[in-house]
C-alpha distance (Angstrom), angle and dihedral (degrees) to the residues before:
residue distance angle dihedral
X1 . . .
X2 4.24 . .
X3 3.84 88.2 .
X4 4.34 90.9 44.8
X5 3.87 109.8 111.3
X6 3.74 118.7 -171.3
X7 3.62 125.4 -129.4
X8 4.01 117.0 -144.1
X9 3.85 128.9 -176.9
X10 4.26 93.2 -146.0
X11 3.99 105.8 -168.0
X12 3.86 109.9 -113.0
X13 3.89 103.5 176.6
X14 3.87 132.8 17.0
X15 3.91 104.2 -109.9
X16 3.89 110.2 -109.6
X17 4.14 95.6 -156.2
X18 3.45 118.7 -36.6
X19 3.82 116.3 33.9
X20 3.82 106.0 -105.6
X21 4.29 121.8 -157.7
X22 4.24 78.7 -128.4
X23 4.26 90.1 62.8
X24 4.47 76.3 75.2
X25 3.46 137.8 68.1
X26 4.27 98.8 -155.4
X27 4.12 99.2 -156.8
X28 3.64 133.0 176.1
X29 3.86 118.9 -138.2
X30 3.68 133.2 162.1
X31 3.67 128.6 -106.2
X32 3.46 125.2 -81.1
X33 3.61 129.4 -128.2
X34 3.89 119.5 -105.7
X35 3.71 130.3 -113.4
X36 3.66 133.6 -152.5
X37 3.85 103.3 -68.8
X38 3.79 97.4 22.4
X39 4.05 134.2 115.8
X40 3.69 116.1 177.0
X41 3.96 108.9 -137.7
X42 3.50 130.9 -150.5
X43 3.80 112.9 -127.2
X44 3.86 110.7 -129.2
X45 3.28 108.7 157.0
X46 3.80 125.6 20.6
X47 3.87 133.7 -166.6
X48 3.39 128.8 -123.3
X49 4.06 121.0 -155.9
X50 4.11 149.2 167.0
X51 3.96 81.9 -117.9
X52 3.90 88.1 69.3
X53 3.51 93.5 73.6
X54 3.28 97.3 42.7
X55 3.89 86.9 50.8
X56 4.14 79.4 58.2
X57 3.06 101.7 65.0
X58 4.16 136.3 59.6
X59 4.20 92.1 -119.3
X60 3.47 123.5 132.6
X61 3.97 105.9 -87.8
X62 3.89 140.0 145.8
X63 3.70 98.9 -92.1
X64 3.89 126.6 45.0
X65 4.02 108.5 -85.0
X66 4.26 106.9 -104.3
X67 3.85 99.9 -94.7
X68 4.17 113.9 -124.6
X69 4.09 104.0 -87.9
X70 3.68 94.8 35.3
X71 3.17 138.2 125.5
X72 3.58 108.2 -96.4
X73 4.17 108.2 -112.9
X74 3.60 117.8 -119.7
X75 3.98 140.1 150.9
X76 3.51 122.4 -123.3
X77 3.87 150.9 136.7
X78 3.84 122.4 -107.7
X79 3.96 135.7 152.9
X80 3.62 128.3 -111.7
X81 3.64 113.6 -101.3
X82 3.99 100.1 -179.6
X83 3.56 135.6 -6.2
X84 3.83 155.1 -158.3
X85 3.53 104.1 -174.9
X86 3.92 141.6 72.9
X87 4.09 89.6 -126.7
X88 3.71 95.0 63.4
X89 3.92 125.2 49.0
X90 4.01 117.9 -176.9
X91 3.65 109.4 -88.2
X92 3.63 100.5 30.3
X93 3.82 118.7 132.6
X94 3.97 111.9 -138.0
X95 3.26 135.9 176.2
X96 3.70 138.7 -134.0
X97 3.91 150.3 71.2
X98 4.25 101.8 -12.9
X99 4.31 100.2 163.4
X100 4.03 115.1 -123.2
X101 3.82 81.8 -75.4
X102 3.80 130.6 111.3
X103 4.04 95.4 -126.6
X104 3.57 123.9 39.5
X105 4.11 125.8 164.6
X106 3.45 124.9 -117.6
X107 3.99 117.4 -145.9
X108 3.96 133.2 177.7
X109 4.10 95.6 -117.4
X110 3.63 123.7 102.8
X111 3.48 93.0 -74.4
X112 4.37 88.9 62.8
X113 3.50 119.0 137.3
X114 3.39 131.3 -115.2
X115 3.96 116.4 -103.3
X116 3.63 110.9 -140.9
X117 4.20 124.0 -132.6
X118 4.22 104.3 -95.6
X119 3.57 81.2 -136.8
X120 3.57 101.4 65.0
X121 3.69 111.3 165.5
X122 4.45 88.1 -175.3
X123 3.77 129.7 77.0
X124 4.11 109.3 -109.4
X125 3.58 90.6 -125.7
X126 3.39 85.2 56.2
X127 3.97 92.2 54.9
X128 3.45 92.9 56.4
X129 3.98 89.1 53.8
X130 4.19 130.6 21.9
X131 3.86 87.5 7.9
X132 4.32 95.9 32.0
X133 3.48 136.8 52.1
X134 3.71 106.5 -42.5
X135 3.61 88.2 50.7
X136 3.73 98.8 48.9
X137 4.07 83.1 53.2
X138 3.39 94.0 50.8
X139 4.18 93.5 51.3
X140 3.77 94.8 43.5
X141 3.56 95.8 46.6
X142 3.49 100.9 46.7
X143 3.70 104.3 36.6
X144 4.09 90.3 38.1
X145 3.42 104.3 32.6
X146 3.58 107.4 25.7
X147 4.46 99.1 32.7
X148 3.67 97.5 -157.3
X149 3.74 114.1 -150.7
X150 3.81 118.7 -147.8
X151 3.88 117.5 -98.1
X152 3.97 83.4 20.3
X153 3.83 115.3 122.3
X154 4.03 120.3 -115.8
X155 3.78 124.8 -161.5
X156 3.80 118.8 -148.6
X157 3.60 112.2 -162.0
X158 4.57 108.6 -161.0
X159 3.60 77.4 14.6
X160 4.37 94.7 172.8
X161 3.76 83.5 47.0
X162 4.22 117.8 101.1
X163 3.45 103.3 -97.5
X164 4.37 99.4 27.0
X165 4.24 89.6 51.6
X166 3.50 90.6 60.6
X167 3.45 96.9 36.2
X168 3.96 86.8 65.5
X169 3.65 92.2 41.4
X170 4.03 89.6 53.9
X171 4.08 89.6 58.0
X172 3.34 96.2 51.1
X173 3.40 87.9 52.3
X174 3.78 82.1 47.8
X175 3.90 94.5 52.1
X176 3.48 95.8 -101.3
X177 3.86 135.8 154.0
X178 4.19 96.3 -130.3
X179 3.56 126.9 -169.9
X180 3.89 119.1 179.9
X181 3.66 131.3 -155.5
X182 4.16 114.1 -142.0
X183 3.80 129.2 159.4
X184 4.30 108.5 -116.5
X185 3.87 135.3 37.3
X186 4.31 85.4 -105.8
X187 3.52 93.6 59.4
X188 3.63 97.6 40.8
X189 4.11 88.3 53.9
X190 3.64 85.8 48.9
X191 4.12 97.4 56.5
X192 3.94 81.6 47.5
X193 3.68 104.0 39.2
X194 3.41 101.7 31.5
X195 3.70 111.7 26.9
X196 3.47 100.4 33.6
X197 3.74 99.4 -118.8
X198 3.62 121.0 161.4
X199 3.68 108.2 -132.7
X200 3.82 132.7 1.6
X201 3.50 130.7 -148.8
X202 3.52 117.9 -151.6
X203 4.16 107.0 -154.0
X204 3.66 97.8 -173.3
X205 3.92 92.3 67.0
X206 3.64 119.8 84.0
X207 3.35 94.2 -124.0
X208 4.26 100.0 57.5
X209 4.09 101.0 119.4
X210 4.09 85.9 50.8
X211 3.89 80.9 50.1
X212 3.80 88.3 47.2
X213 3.55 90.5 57.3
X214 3.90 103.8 41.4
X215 3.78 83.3 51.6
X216 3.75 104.9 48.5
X217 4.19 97.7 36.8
X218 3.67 91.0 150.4
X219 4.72 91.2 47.3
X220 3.59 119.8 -109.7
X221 3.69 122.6 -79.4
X222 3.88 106.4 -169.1
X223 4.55 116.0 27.8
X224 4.14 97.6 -163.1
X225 3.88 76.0 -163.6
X226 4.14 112.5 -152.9
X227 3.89 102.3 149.0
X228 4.06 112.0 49.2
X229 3.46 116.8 -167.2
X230 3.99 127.3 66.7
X231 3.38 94.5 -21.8
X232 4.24 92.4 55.7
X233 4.01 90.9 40.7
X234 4.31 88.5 50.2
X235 3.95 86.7 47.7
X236 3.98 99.0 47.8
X237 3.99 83.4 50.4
X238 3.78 85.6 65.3
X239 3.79 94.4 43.8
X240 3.96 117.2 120.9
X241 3.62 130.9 -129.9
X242 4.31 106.8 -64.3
X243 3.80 94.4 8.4
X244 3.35 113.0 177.5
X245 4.68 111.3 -139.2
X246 3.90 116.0 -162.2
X247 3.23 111.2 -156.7
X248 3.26 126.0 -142.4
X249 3.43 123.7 146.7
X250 3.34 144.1 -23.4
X251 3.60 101.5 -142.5
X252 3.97 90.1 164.4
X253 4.24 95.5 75.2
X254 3.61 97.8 35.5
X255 3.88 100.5 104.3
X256 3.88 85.4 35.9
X257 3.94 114.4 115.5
X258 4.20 82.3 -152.2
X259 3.24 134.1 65.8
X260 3.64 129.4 -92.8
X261 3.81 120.7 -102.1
X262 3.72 141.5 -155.9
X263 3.69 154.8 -175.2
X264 4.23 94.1 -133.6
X265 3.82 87.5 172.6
X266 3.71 91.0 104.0
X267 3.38 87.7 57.8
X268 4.21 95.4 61.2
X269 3.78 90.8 33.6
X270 3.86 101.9 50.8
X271 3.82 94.5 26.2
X272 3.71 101.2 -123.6
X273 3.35 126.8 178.7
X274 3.55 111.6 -131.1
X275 4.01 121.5 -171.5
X276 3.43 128.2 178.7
X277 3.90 118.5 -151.4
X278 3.87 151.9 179.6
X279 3.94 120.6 -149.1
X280 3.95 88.1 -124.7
X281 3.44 82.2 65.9
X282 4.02 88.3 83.2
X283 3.38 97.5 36.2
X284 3.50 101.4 130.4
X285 3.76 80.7 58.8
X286 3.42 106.3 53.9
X287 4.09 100.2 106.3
X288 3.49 84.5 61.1
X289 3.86 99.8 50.8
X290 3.70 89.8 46.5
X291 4.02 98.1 46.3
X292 3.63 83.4 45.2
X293 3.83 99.8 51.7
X294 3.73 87.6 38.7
X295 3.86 90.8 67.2
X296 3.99 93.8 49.7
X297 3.20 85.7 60.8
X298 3.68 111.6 41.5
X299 3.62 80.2 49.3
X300 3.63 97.0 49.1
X301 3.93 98.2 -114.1
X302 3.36 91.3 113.4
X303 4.07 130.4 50.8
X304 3.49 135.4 -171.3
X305 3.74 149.5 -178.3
X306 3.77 137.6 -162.7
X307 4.05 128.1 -154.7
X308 4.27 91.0 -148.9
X309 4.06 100.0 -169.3
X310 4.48 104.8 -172.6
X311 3.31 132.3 -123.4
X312 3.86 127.4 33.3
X313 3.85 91.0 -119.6
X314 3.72 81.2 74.6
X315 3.24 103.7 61.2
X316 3.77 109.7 98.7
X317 3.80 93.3 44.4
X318 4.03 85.8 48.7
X319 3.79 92.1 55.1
X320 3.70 93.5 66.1
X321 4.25 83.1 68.5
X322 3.59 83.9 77.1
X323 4.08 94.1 62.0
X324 3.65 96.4 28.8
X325 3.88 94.9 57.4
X326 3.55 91.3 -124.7
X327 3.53 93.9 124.2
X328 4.58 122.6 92.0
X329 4.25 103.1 -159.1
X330 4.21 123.2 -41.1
X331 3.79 114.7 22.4
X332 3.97 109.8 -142.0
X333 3.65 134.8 174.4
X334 4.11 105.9 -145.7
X335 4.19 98.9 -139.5
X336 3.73 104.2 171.8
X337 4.24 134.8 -12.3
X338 3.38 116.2 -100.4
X339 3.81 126.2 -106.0
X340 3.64 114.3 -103.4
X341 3.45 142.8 31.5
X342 3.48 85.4 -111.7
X343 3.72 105.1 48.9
X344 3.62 123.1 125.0
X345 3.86 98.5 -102.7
């Protein structure tokens, strides 16, 4: 570990549009020393979400923006290498905010990360998607914020993306007619064939608000709402009487210099309930999101894919998969193996 450097991608520039490799400075420094309290963690895995942008740039959002020189912020999943504290033995895995870096340090503040179970019976990509974050967001706003009803019908908007694919896959559960909107013929036959979606809209053709209309003959009842734009005003056309609109992004207008705009006069006219939310929201719920999502999928209710792009000196290039659609279910940047034959990879 003395000879160990630690790569870091340190944000130089606040993206104007489409996220450029020049918006970082990618530096090599040596590894700190640990205080009381600390473990230093090496990055394996590392997430890859809209929120980064937004993190980018100096717009009003629900964390502080990442000031120039920093660290850019990221999620992700590493092991602990070394440590000075009781919370964090050598070879855990935790969880948690790591930087697009290859070494981050653990502490035991409000910031800690999460230790995850030795036992782990779930792929760590897999906790960082279906089982993490994006999948905790998708359960609590859905079943909280958007109270699906069975035999109702429930919109997914990015619906092959992390957080919209199990969306769908959590109202059928539910008892729900689901029809998903994706960009492509492949991903459309995947939210059919393989998720067991209803209907798919494919908004690259032409032809997509006919297809929004053949598919939703009966109007929409619940918009989990990821896109904004076109796409969310066509949808809330369609909405019924006391729809209920999760809203979750609006991944659309995020490398736009303007500011998003809307017909809301669906909204007053059909009486839908429109709520905004972040994940964090629920956080005092997250155990049981997780244990919950866990079982779907051990008991093959719930399934999942990741898009794993290597290397860490990828990362900002691999971001713009998120806004180009060329992304199938989690996002992940693969930053080192894990130890072990054994290890949860």
């Amino acid at each position: 570990m003395n000879n160990a450097v630690n790569r870091q991608y340190r944000l130089k520039t606040r993206p104007v549009g489409r996220i450029e490799t020049t918006d970082f400075d990618f530096v090599t420094e040596p590894l700190s020393e640990l205080e009381p309290g600390q473990a230093r963690v090496r990055v394996l895995y590392l997430s890859l979400d809209p929120t980064n942008r937004i993190w980018m740039s100096d717009m009003d959002q629900y964390m502080p923006p990442v000031e120039i020189g920093a660290v850019m912020r990221g999620g992700g999943i590493g092991v602990v290498v070394d440590s000075n504290s009781s919370r964090y033995e050598p070879g855990n895995y935790v969880l948690g905010l790591t930087g697009w870096q290859d070494y981050c340090i653990a502490d035991e503040g409000e910031n800690a990360m999460t230790v995850l179970p030795a036992d782990l019976p779930i792929p760590l990509p897999t906790m960082m998607g279906a089982c993490g974050m994006t999948g905790v967001t998708a359960y609590f706003g859905l079943l909280e914020l958007g109270r699906p009803k069975p035999g109702e019908t429930v919109l997914v908007s990015a619906a092959a993306g992390a957080v919209g694919s199990v969306v769908g896959q959590i109202a059928k559960i539910q008892g729900c007619r689901v029809v998903g909107i994706a960009g492509g013929p492949d991903k459309c036959r995947y939210l059919v064939d393989e998720l067991g979606f209803d209907e798919a809209v494919d908004y690259k053709r032409d032809d997509w608000r006919e297809q929004l209309a053949a598919a939703t003959p009966d109007g929409i009842d619940v918009n989990f709402e990821n896109v904004g734009g076109e796409i969310m005003e066509a949808v809330m056309a369609r909405m019924n009487l006391f729809g209920r609109m999760p809203l979750c992004g609006m991944i659309s207008g995020y490398n736009s210099s303007e500011p998003a705009r809307a017909d809301f006069s669906p909204i007053l006219m059909r009486r839908i309930e429109v709520r905004g939310f972040i994940v964090t929201d629920f956080m005092e719920r997250f155990a049981e999101a997780t244990q919950q999502l866990a079982l779907w999928l051990l008991e093959g209710k719930l399934r999942h894919q990741e898009t794993i792009i290597e290397g860490l000196e990828n990362a900002p290039t691999a971001v713009n998969l998120l806004f180009d659609g060329g992304n199938i279910g989690k996002l992940i940047v693969k930053v080192a193996d894990a130890p072990g034959a054994d290890a949860p990879s």
